[in-house]
C-alpha atoms as one frame of an Amber mdcrd trajectory, in Angstrom:
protein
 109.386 103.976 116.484 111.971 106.571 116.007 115.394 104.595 115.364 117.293
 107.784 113.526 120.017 108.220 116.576 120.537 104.667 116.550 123.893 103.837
 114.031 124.526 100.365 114.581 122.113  98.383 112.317 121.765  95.121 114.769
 120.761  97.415 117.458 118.211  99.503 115.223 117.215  95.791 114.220 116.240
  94.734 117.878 114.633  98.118 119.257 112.442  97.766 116.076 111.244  94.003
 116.689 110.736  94.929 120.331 108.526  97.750 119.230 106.776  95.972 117.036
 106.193  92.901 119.622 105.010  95.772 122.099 102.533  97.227 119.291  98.625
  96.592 119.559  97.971  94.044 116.682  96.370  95.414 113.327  92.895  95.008
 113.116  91.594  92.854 110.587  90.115  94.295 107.270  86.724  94.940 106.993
  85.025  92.265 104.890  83.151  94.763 102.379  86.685  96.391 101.617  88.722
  95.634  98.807  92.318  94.694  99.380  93.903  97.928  96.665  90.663 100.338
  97.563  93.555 103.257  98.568  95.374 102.195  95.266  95.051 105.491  92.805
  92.690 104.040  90.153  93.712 104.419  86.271  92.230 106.775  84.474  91.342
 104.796  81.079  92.887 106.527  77.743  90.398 107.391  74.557  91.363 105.463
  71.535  94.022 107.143  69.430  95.520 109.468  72.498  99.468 109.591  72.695
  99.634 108.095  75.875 102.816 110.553  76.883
């Protein structure tokens, strides 16, 4: 949904909720997949590392 031209913010609020009622839902999540599996993962410091 491209609402850039659009300046009036009630307007860009409307075309966006009209979109989005138009939209095929989301499927649901696989069951085997966690919930932050995209998240970037922390890489765990060694003991006595500046950690900056």
């Amino acid at each position: 949904m491209n609402t850039k031209n659009t300046t009036d913010k009630v307007e860009r609020k409307k075309l966006k909720r009209a979109s989005r009622k138009k939209a095929a839902p989301k499927p649901k999540r696989a069951s085997g997949v966690a919930r932050g599996s995209m998240k970037k993962k922390v890489r765990h410091m060694v003991k006595g590392q500046a950690k900056r």
